[in-house]
N, C-alpha and C positions, 0 to 999 in steps of 0.2 A: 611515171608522171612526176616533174620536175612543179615543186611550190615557187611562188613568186618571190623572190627576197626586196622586201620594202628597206630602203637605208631612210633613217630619218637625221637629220640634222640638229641636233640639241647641242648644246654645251654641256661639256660631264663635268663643269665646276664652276657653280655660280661668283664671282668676287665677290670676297668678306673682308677687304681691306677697307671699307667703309667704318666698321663693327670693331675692328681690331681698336687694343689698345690705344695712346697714344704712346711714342718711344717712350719720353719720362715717366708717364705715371708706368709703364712699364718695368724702369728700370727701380722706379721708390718701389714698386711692389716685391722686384725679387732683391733689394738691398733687406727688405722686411723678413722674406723668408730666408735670406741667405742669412739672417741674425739668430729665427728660430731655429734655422739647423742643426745647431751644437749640443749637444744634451748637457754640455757644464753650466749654458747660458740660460737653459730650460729650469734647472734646477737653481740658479739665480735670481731668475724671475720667482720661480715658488718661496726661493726663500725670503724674498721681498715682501710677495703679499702677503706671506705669513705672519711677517715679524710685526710684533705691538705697534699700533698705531701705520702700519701700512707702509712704512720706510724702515730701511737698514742699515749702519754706515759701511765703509767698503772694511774697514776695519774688525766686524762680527761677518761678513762675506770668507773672509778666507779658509779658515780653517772648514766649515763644514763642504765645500769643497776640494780643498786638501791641494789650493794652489797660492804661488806665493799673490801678494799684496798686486807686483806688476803684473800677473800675469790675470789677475780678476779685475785690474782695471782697464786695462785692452777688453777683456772681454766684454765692460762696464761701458765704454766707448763705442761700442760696433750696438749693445745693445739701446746705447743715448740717440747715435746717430741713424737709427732703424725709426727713432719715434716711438720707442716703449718705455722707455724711461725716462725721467725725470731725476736731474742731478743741483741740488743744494753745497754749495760749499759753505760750512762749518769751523771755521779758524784751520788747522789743518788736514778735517776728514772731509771728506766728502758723503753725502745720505743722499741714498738713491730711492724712491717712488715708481709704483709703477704709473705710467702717463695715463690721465683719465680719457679713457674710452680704446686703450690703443689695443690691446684684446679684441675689443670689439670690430676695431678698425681691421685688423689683421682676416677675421671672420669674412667682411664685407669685400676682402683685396681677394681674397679666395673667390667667393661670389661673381666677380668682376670677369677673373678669367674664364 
């Protein structure tokens, strides 16, 4: 005895292109984790909050990562232009801060996706 095969009609993929991102906050969000990615810029950021009064110049940055002055302020660049930091110029240092709330911000971009 042969069962009856019922074919039903559904869609096996409802569209979520409603929900999705939009492109730009998309692409701010992975400019943000493309900045978190580097573990020299992780440990820049630490050494940021760390330091007395919450700022550091790029000048006390170099050595405890063990790169030259250019090469921590490219990194100091990619992590301004992410929205983590916060850059003061100083006659001719620059003191970096971390941006208020941008920690938080980064949490909520995760969230998002």
């Amino acid at each position: 005895m042969t069962l009856p095969v019922t074919i039903q009609q559904t869609s096996c993929c409802a569209p979520g292109a409603a929900a999705a991102l939009p492109v730009a906050e998309a692409e701010r969000i992975a400019r943000l984790f493309k900045a978190l990615g580097d573990p020299t810029r992780i440990r820049l950021l630490s050494l940021i909050s760390s330091a007395e009064g919450g700022e550091a110049c790029i000048c006390d940055l170099t050595d405890p990562v063990g790169l030259s002055q250019g090469t921590v302020s490219h990194h100091m660049k990619l992590l301004s232009d992410a929205g983590l930091v916060t850059r003061e110029q100083r006659g001719k240092w620059a003191y970096f801060s971390l941006a208020d709330g941008a920690l938080d911000a980064a949490g909520e971009a995760l969230r998002q996706v």
